[in-house]
C-alpha positions in Angstrom: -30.2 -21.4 14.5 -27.2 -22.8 14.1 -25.0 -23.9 17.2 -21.9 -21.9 17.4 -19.4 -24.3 18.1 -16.9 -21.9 18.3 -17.9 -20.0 21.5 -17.6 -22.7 23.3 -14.1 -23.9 22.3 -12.2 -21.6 19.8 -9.3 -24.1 19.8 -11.9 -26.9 18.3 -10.4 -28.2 14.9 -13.0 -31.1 13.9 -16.1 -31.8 14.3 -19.3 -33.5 13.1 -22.6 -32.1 11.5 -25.7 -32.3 9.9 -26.8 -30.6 6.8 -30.3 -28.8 7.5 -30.3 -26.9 4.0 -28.2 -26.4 0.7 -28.5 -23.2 -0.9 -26.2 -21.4 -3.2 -24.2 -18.1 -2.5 -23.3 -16.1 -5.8 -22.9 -19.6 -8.1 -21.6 -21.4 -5.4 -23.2 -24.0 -3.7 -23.5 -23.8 -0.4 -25.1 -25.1 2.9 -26.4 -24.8 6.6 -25.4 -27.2 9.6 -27.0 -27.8 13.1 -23.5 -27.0 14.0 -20.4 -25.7 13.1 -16.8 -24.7 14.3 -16.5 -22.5 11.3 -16.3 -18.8 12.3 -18.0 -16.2 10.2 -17.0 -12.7 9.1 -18.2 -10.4 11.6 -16.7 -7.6 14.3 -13.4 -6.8 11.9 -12.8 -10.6 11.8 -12.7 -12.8 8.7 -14.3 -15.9 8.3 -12.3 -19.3 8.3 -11.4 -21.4 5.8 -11.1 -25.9 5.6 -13.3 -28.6 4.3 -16.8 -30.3 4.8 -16.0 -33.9 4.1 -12.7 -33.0 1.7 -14.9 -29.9 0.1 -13.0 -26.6 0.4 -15.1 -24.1 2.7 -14.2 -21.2 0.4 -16.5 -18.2 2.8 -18.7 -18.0 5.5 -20.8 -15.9 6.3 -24.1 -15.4 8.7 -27.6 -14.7 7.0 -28.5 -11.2 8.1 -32.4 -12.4 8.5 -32.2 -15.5 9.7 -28.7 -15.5 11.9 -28.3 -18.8 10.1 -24.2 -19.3 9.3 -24.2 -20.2 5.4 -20.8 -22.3 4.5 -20.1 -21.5 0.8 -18.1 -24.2 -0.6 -15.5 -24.7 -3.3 -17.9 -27.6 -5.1 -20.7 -30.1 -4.4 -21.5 -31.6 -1.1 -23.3 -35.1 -1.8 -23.2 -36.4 1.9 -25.7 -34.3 4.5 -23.8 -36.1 7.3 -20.5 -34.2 7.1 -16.9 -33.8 9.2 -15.5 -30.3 9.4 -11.9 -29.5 9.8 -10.9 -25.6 10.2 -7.6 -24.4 8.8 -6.0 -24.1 12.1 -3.3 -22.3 10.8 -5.6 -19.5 9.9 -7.7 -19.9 12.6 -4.6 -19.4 15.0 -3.4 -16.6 13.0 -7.1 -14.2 13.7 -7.1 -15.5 17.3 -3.4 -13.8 17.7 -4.5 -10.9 16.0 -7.9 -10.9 17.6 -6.9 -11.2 21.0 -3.4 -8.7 20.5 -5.9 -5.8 19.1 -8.2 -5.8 22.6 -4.8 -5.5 24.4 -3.6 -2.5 22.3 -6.8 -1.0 22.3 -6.7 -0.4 25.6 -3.3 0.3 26.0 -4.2 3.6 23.8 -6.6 4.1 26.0 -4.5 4.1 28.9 -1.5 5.6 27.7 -3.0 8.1 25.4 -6.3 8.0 26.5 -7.4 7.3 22.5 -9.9 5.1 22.1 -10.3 2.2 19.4 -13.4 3.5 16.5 -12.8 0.4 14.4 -11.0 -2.7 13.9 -9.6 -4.5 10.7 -8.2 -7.8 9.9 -6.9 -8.6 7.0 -4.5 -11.6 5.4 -1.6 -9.0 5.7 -2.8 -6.0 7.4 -3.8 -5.5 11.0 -5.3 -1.3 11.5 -7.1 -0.5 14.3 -8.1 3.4 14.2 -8.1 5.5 17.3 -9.2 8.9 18.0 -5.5 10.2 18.4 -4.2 13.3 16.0 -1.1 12.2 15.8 1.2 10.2 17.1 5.1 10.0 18.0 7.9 7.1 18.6 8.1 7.8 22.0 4.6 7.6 22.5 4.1 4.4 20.2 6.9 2.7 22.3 4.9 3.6 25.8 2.1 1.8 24.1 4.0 -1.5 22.5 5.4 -1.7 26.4 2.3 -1.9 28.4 0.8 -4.1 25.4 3.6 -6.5 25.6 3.5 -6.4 29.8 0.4 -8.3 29.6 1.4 -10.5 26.8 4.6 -11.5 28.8 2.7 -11.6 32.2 0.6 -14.3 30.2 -2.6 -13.1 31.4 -5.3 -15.2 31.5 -8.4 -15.0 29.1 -11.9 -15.2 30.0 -15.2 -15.3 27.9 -18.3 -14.2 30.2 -22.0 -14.8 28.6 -24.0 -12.1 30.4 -27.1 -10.7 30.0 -27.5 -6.9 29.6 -29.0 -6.1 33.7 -25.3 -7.9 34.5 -23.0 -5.5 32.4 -22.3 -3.3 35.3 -20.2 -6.2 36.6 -17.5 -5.0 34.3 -15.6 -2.3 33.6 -16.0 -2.1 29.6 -14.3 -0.7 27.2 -16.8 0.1 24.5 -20.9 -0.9 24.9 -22.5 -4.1 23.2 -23.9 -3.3 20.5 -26.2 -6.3 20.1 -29.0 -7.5 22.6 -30.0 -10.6 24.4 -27.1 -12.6 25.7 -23.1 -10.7 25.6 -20.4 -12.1 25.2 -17.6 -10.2 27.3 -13.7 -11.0 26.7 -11.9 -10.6 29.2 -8.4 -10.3 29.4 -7.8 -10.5 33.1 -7.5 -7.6 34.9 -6.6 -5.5 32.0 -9.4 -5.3 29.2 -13.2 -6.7 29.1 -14.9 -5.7 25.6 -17.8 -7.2 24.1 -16.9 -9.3 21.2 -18.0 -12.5 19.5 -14.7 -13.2 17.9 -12.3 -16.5 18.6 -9.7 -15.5 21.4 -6.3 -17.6 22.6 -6.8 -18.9 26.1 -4.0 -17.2 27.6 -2.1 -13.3 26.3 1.1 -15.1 25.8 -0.1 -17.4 23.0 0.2 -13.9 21.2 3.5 -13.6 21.7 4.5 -10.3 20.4 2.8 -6.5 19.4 4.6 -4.7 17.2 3.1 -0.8 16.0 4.1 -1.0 12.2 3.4 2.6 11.2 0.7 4.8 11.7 -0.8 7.9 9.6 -3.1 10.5 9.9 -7.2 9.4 8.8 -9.3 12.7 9.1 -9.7 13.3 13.1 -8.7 9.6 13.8 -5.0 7.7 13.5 -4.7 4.7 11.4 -2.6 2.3 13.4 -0.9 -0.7 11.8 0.3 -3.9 14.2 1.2 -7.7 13.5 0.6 -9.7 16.5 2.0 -13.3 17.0 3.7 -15.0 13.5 2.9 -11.8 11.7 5.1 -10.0 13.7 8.0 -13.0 13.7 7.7 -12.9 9.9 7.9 -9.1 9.5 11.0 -9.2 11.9 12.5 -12.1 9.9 11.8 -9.8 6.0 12.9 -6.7 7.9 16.3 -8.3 9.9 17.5 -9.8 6.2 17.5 -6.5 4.6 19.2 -4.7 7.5 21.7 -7.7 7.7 22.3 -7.6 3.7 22.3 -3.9 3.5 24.7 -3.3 6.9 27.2 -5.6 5.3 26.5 -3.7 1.7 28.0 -0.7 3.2 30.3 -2.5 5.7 28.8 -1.1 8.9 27.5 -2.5 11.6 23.4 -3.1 11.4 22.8 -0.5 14.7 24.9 1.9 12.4 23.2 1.4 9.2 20.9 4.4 9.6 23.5 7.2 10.2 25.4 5.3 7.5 22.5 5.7 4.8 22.1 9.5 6.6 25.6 9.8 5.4 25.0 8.6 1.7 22.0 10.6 0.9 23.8 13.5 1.9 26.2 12.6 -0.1 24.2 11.5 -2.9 22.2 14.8 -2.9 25.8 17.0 -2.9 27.1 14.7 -6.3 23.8 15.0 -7.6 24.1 19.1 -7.4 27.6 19.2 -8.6 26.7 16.7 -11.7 23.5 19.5 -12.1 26.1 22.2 -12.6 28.7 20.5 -14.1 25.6 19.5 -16.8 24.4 23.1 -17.1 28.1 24.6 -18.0 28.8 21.8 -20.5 25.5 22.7 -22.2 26.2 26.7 -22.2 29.7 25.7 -23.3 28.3 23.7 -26.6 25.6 26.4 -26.7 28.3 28.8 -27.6 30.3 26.6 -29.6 27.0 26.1 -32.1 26.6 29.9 -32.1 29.4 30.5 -32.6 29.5 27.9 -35.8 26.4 29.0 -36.8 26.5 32.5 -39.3 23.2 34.7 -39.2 21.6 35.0 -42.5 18.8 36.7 -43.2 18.2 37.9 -40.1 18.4 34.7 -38.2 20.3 31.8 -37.4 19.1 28.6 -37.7 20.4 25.3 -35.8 19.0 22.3 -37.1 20.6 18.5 -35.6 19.5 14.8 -35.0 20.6 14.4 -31.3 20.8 11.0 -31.0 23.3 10.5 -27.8 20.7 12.9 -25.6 17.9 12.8 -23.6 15.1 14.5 -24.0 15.6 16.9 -20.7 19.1 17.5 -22.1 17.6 18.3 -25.9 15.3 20.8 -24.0 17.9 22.6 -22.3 19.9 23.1 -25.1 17.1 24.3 -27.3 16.2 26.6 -24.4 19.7 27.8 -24.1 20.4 28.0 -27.7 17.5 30.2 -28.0 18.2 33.0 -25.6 20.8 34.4 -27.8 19.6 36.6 -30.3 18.2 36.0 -33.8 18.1 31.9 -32.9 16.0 29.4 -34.4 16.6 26.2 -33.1 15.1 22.7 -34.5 16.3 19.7 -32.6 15.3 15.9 -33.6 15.8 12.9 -31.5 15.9 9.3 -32.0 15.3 6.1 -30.0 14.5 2.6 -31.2 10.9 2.9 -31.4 10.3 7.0 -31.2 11.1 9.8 -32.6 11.1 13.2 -31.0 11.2 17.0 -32.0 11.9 19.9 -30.0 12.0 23.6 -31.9 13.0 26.9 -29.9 13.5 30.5 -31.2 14.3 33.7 -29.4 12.4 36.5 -28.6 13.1 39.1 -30.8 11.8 36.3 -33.9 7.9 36.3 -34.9 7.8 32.4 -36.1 5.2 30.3 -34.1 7.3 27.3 -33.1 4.0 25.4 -31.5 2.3 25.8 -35.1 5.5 24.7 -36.9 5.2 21.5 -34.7 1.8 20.6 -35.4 2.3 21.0 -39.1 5.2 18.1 -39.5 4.9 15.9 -36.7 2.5 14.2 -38.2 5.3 13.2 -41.0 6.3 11.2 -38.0 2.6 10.0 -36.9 2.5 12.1 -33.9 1.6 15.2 -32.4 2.8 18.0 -29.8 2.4 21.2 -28.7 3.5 23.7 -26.5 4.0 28.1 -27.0 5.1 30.2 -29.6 8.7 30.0 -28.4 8.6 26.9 -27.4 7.0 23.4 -28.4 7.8 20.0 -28.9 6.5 16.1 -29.5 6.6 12.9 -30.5 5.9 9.6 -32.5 6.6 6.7 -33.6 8.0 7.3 -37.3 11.4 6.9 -36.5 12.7 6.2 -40.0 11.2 9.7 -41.0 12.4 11.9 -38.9 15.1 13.6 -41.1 12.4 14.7 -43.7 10.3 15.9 -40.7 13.5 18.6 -40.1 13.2 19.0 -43.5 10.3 20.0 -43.8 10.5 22.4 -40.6 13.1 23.5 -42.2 11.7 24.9 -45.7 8.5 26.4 -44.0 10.8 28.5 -42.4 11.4 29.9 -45.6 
């Protein structure tokens, strides 16, 4: 089986190795060394990335038979004595995250005695998710501070290779799930979980925990954190946009939420008084076209190409047009690439404005629907919408 350099020494960048087998992993070739630094996917980790001998390691991943790690590689490999070199960078990156998600795993436990049920690492995201039902601010800032306690107390981290008669020796947070020898993190004096993941040395390579967000998964919370550069990064994104948005609104940046408070508020007022300052303009041209408009033969009849409206605007006009009595109301719209209809009629009239519809839209290449006293639709034939009025029109009789 492969010897996992890693275990050893998670902080080992370079190495040497023999080839013992080249196989191929969905189309790509790949192949098995005596030994490797490269870590694969397992336990909510990913795998790293580098080169074998200037070859891109694109995956890795550990035969499920065999235990054999497979490196899948970004092209050919013609030497079978090769040098490895693991994108530290990366590498770094999963030990932060690694190593920060067993120190706020327990600290759920101990503040808010939730246990960790799983573990995810992504390029971006971090989740663990906990058996919590919910969760507030207050409590998610009791967590971040004992987290962060350890991390700034720079705890020391241990790796223990027991066998399963010796697990009594520690106080664990969760069981192995795997037999023979265990591996047992242990951040001292504060976690010790079984894990076969790359860990920092000490908790204050992690730097920083940050709690994201955090939203409700069935019975369990889903918990979002950076650790380490994540968390500097998302700060960094996060302090521009207060900054740039503080100086938008010429407060200072601890003021800017009771600031935006304030403009929603007063966003939402303008918004209602431009709601009713709409509805009586469009009551006050309702009348004005009634008012134009003579009944004859039992009905009046409103036909216009509203070209200046939108289509919510056209509709309550129709609508309002066509609570008067004895109204018939056939509204056009036009846009640069569509044309629209919208027909109303009161009441007290017997036409079928959804049939009428369906009849001529299709002068315009389109189709629509809707009731009897009210229906409207849509296409493209723009230059054709006047005869489609038209022709609404003589049905009518």
């Amino acid at each position: 089986m492969t010897e996992k350099l890693y275990y050893g020494d998670s902080y080992l960048r370079q190495f040497t190795a023999q080839v013992v087998q080249h196989t191929t992993v969905d189309r790509h070739p790949a192949v098995i060394l005596d030994r490797t630094a490269f870590y694969a996917t397992a336990g909510g980790q990913p795998n790293d990335t580098g080169t074998l001998n200037g070859v891109p390691v694109i995956d890795v991943v550990e035969d499920e038979v065999s235990g054999e790690v497979v490196h899948v590689l970004g092209g050919q490999l013609a030497d079978n004595h090769v040098e490895g070199i693991v994108n530290w960078q990366r590498r770094f990156d999963h030990m932060q995250q690694h190593s920060g998600q067993h120190i706020l795993s327990q600290a759920f436990e101990q503040v808010l005695h939730a246990p960790t049920v799983s573990f995810h690492l992504g390029a971006d995201l971090c989740t663990i998710d906990v058996q919590l039902a919910g969760m507030g601010s207050a409590d998610a800032t009791r967590v971040e501070d004992v987290a962060n306690g350890v991390i700034f107390a720079d705890a020391p981290v241990h790796v223990h290779e027991v066998t399963r008669e010796e697990l009594s020796r520690f106080p664990l947070r969760k069981p192995p799930v795997v037999s023979g020898i265990i591996r047992i993190v242990e951040v001292e004096g504060f976690d010790y979980s079984p894990c076969g993941g790359t860990h920092v040395r000490s908790a204050g390579e992690i730097g920083l925990i940050k709690i994201r967000r955090w939203e409700r998964r069935g019975d369990t919370l889903r918990v979002d954190f950076h650790c380490g550069r994540r968390a500097l990064l998302d700060y960094r994104w996060k302090n521009d946009v207060v900054n740039s948005l503080a100086n938008t609104m010429s407060v200072k940046d601890q003021d800017l939420r009771e600031a935006v408070e304030r403009a929603l508020a007063q966003a939402r007022d303008n918004h209602h008084l431009l709601e009713d300052a709409r509805k009586k303009l469009i009551e006050l041209e309702a009348r004005a076209l009634i008012a134009e408009t003579p009944v004859v033969d039992g009905r009046r009849l409103i036909v216009r190409v509203l070209d200046d409206r939108t289509g919510e605007e056209a509709r309550r006009l129709a609508m309002t047009l066509a609570a008067a009595p004895m109204t018939v109301v056939l509204f056009g719209l036009r846009s640069s690439d569509r044309a629209s209809l919208i027909f109303a009629r009161s009441a007290d009239l017997p036409q079928d404005m959804s049939a009428l519809l369906k009849a001529v839209a299709p002068i315009i290449a389109g189709r629509g629907g809707g009731t009897p006293n009210l229906a409207q639709g849509g296409g493209p034939g723009v230059d054709r919408l006047d005869e489609a009025l038209a022709a609404a029109r003589r049905q009518l009789g």
